[in-house]
N, CA, C and O atoms as a Tinker XYZ file with bonds, in Angstrom:
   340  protein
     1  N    -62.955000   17.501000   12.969000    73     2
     2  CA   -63.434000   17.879000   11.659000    64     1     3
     3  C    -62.269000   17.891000   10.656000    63     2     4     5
     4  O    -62.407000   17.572000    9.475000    81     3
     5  N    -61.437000   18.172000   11.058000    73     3     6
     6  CA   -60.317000   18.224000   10.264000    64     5     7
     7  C    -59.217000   17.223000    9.733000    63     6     8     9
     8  O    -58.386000   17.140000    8.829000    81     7
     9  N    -59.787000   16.366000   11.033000    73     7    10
    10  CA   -58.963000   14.879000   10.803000    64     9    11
    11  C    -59.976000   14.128000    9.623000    63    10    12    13
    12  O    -59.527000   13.297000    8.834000    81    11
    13  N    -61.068000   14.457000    9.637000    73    11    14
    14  CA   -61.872000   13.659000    8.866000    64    13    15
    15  C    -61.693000   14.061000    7.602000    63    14    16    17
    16  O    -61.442000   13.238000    6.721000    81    15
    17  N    -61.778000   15.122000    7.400000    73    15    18
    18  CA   -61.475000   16.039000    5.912000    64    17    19
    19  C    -60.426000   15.371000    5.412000    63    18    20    21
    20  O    -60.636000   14.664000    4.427000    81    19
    21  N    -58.670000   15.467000    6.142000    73    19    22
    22  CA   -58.119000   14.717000    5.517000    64    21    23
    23  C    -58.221000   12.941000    5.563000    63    22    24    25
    24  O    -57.802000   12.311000    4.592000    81    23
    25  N    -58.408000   12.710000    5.947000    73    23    26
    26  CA   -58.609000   10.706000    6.003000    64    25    27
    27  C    -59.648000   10.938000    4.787000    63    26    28    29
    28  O    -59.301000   10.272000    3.812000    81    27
    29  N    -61.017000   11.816000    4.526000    73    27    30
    30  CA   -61.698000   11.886000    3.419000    64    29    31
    31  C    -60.745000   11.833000    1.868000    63    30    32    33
    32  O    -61.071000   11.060000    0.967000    81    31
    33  N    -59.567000   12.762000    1.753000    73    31    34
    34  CA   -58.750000   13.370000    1.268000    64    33    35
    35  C    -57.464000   12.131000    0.792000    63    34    36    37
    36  O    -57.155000   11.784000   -0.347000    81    35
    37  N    -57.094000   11.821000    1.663000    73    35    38
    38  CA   -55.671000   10.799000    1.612000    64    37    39
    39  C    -55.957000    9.512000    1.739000    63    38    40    41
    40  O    -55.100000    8.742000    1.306000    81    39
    41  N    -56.969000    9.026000    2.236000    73    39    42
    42  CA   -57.918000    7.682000    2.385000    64    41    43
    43  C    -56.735000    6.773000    3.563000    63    42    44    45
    44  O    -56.337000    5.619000    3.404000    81    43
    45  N    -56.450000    7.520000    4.478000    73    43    46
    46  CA   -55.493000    7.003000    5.623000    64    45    47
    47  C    -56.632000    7.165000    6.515000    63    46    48    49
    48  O    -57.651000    7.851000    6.435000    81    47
    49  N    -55.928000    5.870000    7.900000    73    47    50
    50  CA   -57.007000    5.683000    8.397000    64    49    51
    51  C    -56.332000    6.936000   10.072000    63    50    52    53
    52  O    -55.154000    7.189000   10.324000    81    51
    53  N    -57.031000    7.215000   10.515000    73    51    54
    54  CA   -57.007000    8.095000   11.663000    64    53    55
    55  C    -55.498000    8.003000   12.538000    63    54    56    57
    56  O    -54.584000    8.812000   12.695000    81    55
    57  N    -55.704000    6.766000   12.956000    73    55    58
    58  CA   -54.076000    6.251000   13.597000    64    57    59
    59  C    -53.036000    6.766000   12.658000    63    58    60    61
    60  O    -52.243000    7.629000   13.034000    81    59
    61  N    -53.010000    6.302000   11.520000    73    59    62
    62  CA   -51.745000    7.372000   10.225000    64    61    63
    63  C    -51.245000    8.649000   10.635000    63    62    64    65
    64  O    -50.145000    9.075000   10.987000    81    63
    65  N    -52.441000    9.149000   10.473000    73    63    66
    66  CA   -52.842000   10.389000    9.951000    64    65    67
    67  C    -52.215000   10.799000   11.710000    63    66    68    69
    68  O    -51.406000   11.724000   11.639000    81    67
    69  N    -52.384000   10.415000   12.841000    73    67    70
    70  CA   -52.163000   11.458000   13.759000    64    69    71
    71  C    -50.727000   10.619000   14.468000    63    70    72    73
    72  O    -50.282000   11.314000   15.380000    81    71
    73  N    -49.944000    9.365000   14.277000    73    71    74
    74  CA   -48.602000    9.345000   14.179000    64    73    75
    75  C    -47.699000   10.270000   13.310000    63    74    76    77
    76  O    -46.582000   10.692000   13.609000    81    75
    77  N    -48.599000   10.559000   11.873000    73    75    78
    78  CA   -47.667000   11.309000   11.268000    64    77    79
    79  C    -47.992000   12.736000   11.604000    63    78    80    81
    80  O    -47.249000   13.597000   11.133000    81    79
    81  N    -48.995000   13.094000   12.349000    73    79    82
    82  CA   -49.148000   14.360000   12.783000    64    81    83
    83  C    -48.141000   14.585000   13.928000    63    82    84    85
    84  O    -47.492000   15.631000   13.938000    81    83
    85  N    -47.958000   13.558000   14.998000    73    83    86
    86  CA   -47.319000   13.612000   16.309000    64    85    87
    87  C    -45.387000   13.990000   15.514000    63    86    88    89
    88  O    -44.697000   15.008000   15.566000    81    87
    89  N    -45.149000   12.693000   14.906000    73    87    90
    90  CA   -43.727000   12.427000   14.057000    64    89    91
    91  C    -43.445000   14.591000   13.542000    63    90    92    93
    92  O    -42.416000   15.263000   13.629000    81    91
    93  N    -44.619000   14.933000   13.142000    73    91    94
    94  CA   -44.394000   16.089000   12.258000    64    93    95
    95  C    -43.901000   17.543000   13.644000    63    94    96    97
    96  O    -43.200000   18.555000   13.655000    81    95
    97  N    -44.640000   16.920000   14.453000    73    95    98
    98  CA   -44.802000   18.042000   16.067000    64    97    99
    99  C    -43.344000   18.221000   15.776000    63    98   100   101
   100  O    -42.762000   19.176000   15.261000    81    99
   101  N    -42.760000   16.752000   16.356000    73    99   102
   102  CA   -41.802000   16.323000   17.111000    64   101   103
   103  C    -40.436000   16.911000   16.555000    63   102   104   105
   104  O    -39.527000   17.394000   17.230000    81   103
   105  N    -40.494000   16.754000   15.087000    73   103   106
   106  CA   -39.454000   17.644000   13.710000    64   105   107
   107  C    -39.666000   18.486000   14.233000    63   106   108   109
   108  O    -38.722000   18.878000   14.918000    81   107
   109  N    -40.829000   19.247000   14.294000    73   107   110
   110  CA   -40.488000   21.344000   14.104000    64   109   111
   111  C    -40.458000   21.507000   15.505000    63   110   112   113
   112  O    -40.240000   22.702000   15.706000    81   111
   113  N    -40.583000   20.825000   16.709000    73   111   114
   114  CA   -40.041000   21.033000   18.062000    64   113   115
   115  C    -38.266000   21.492000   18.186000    63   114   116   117
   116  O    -37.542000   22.361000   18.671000    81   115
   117  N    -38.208000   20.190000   17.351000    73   115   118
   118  CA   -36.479000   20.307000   17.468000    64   117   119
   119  C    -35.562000   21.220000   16.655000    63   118   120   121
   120  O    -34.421000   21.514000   17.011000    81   119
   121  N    -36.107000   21.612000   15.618000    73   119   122
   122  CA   -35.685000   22.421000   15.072000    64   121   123
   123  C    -36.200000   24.009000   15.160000    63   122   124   125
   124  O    -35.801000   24.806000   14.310000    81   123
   125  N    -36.937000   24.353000   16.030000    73   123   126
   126  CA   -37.355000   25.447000   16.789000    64   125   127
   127  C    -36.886000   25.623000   18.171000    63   126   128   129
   128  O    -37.185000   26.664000   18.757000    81   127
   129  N    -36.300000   24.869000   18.658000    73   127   130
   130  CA   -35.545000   25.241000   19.891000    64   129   131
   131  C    -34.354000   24.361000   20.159000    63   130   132   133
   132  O    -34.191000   23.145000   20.059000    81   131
   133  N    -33.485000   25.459000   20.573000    73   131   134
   134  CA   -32.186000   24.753000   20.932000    64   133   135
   135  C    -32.127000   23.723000   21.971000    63   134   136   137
   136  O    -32.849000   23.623000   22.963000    81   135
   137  N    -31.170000   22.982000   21.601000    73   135   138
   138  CA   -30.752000   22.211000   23.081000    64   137   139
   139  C    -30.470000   23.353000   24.050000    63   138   140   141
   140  O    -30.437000   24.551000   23.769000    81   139
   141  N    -30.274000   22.793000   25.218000    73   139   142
   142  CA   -30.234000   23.394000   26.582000    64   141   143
   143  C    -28.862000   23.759000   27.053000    63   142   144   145
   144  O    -28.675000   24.567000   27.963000    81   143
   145  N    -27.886000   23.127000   26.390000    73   143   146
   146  CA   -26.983000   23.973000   26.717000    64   145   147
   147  C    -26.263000   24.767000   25.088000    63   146   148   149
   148  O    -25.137000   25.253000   25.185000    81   147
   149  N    -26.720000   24.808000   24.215000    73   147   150
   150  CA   -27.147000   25.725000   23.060000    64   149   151
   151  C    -27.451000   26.844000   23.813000    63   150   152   153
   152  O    -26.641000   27.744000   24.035000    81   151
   153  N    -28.897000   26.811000   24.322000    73   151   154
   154  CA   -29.730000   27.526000   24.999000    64   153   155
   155  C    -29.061000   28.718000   26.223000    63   154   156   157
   156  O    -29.152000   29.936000   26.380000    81   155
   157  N    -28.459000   27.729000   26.844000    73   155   158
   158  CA   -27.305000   28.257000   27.941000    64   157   159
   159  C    -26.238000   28.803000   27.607000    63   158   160   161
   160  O    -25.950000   29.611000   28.490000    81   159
   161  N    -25.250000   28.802000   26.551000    73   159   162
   162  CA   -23.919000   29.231000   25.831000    64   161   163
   163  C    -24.868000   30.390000   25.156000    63   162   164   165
   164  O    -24.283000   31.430000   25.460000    81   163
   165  N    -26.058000   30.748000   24.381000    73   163   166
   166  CA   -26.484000   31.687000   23.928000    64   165   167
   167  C    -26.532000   32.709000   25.218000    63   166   168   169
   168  O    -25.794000   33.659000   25.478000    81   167
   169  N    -27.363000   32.319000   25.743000    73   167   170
   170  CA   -27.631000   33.636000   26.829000    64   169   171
   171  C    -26.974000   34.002000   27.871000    63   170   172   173
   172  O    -27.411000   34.708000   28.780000    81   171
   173  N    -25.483000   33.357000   27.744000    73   171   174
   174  CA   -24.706000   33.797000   28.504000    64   173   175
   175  C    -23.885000   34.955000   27.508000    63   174   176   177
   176  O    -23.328000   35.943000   27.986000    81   175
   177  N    -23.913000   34.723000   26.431000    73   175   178
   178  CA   -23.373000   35.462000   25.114000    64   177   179
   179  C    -23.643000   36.711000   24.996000    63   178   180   181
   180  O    -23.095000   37.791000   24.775000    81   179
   181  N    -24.890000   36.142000   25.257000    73   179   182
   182  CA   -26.092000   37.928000   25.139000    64   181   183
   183  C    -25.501000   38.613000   26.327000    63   182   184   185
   184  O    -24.831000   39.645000   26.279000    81   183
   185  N    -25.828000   37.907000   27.446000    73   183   186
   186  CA   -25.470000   38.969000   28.555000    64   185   187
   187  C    -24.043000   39.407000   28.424000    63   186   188   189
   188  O    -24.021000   40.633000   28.534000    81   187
   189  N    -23.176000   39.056000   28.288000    73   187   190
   190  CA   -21.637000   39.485000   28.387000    64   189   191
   191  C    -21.599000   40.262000   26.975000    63   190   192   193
   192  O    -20.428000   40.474000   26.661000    81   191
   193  N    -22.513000   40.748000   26.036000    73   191   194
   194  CA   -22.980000   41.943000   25.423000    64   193   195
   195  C    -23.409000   42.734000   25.500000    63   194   196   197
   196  O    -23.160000   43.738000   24.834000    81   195
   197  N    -24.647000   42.572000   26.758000    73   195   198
   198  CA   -25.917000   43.625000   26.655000    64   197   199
   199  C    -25.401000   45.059000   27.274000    63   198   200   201
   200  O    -25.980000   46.073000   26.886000    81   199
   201  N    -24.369000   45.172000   28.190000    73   199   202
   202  CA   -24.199000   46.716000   28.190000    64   201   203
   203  C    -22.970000   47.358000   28.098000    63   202   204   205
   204  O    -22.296000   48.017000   28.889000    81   203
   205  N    -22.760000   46.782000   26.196000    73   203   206
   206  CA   -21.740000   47.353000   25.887000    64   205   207
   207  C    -22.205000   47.859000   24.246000    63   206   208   209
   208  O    -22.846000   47.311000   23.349000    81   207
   209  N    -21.431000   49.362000   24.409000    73   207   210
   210  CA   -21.390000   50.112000   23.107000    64   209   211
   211  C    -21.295000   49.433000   21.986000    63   210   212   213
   212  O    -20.694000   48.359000   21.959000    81   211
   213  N    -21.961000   50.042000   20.740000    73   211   214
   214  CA   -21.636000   49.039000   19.356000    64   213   215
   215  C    -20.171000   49.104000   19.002000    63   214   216   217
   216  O    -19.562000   48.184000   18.456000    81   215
   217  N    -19.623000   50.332000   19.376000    73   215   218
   218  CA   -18.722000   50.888000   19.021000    64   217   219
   219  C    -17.007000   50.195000   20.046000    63   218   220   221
   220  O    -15.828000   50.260000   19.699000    81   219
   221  N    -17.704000   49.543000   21.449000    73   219   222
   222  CA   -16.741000   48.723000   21.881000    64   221   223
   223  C    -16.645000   47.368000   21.343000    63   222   224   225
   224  O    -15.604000   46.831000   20.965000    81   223
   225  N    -18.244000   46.672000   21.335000    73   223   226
   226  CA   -18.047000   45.594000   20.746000    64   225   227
   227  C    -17.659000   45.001000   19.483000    63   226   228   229
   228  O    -17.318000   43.849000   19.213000    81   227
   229  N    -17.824000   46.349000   18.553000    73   227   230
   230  CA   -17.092000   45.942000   17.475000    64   229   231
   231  C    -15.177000   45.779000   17.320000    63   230   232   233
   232  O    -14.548000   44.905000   16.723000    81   231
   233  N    -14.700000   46.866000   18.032000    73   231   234
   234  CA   -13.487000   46.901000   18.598000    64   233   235
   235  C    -13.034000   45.694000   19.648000    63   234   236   237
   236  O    -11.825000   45.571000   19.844000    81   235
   237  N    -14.105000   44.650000   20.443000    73   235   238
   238  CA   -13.828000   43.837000   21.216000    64   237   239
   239  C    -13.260000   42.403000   19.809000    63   238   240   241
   240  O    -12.144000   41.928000   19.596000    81   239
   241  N    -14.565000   42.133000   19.157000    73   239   242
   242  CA   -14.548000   41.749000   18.046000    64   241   243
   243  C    -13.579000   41.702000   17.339000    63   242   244   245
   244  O    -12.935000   40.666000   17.504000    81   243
   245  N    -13.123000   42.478000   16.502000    73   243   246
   246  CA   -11.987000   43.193000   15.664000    64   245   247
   247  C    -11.138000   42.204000   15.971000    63   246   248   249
   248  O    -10.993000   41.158000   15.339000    81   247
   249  N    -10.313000   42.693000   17.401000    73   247   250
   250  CA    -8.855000   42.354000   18.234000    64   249   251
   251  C     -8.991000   40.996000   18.160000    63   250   252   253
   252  O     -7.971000   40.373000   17.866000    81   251
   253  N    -10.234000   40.240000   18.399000    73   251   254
   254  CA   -10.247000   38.875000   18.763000    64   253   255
   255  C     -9.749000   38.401000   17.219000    63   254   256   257
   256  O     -8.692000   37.863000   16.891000    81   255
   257  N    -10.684000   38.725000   16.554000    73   255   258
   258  CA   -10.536000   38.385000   14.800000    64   257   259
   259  C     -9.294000   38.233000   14.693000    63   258   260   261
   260  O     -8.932000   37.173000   14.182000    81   259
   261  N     -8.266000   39.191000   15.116000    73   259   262
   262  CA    -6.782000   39.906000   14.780000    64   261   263
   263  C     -5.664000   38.956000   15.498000    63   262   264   265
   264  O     -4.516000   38.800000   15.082000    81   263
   265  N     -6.260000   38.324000   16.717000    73   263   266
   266  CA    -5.411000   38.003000   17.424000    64   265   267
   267  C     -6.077000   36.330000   17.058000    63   266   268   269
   268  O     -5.123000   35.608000   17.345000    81   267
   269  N     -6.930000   35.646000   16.699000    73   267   270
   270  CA    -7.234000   34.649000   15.911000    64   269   271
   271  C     -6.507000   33.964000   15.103000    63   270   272   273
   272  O     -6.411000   32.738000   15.149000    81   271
   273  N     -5.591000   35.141000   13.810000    73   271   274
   274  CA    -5.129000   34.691000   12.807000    64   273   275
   275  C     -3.669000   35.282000   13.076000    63   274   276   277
   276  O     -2.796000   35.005000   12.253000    81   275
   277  N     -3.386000   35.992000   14.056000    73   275   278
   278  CA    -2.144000   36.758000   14.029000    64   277   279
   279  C     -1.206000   35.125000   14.182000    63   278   280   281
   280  O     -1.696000   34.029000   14.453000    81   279
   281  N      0.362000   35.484000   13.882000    73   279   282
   282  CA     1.561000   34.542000   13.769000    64   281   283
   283  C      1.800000   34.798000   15.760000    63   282   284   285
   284  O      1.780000   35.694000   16.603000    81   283
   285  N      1.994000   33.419000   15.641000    73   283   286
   286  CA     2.774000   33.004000   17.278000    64   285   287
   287  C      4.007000   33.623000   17.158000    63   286   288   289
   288  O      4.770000   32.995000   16.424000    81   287
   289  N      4.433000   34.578000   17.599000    73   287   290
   290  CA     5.788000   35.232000   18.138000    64   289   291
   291  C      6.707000   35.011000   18.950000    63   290   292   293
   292  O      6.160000   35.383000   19.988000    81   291
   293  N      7.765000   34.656000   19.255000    73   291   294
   294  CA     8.423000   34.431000   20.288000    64   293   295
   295  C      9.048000   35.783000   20.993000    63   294   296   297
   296  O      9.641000   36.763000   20.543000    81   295
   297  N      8.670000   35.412000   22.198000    73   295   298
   298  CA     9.304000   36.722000   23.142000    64   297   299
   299  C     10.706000   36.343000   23.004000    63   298   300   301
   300  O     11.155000   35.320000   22.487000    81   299
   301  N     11.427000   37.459000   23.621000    73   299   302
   302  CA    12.896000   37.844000   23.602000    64   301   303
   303  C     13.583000   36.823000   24.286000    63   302   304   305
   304  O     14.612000   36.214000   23.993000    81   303
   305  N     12.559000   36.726000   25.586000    73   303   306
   306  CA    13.623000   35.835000   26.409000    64   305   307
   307  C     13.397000   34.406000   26.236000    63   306   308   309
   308  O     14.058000   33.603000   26.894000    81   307
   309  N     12.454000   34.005000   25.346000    73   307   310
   310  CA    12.721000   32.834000   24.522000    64   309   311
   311  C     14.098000   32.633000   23.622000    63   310   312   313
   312  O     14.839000   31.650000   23.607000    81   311
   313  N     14.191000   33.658000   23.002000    73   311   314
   314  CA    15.229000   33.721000   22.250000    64   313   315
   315  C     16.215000   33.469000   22.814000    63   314   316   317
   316  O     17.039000   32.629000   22.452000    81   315
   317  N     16.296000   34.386000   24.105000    73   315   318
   318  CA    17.822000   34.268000   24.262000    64   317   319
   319  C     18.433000   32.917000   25.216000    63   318   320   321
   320  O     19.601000   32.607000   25.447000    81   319
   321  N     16.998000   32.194000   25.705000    73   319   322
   322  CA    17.459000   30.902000   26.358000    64   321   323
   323  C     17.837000   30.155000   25.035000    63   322   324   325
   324  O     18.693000   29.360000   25.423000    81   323
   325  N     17.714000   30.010000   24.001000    73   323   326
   326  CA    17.540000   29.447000   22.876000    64   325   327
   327  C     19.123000   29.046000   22.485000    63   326   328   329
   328  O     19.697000   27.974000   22.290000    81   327
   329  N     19.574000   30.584000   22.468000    73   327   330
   330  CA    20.979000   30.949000   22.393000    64   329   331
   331  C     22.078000   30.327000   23.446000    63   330   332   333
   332  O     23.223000   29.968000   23.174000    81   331
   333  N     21.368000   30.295000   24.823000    73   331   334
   334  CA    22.556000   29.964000   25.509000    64   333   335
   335  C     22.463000   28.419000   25.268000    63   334   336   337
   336  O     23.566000   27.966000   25.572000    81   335
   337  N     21.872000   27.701000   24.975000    73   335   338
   338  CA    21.978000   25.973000   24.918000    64   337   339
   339  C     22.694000   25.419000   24.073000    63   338   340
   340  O     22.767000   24.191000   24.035000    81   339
């Protein structure tokens, strides 16, 4: 009934009308679900969250942020091989 309404409507003939119905599935399939290993990197994410405090994970967070942008340092005993050469 509904296919007819529109073919009544758009004057496309049935075959059109349900390639571009299939074509339309096929878009909001893919953009409603992740790939599979999307899918897999998410819910491994979640779990290595789920039983921890807001209050750690924000502090887990934080450090990472911190240690992200922090300057490469050289340890001491870099230095001092540095020196003897």
């Amino acid at each position: 009934m509904t296919l007819r309404r529109i073919m009544r409507q758009t004057g496309l003939p049935p075959e059109v009308l349900l390639d571009l119905a299939l074509e339309m599935l096929d878009i909001a399939s893919r953009k409603l679900s992740p790939s599979p290993i999307k899918r897999q990197a998410v819910g491994l994410g979640a779990a290595r969250w789920r039983n921890v405090s807001p209050e750690e994970r924000s502090e887990a967070l934080r450090r990472a942020a911190q240690a992200r942008w922090a300057k490469p340092r050289r340890s001491k005993r870099d230095d001092d091989s540095r020196g003897k050469k």
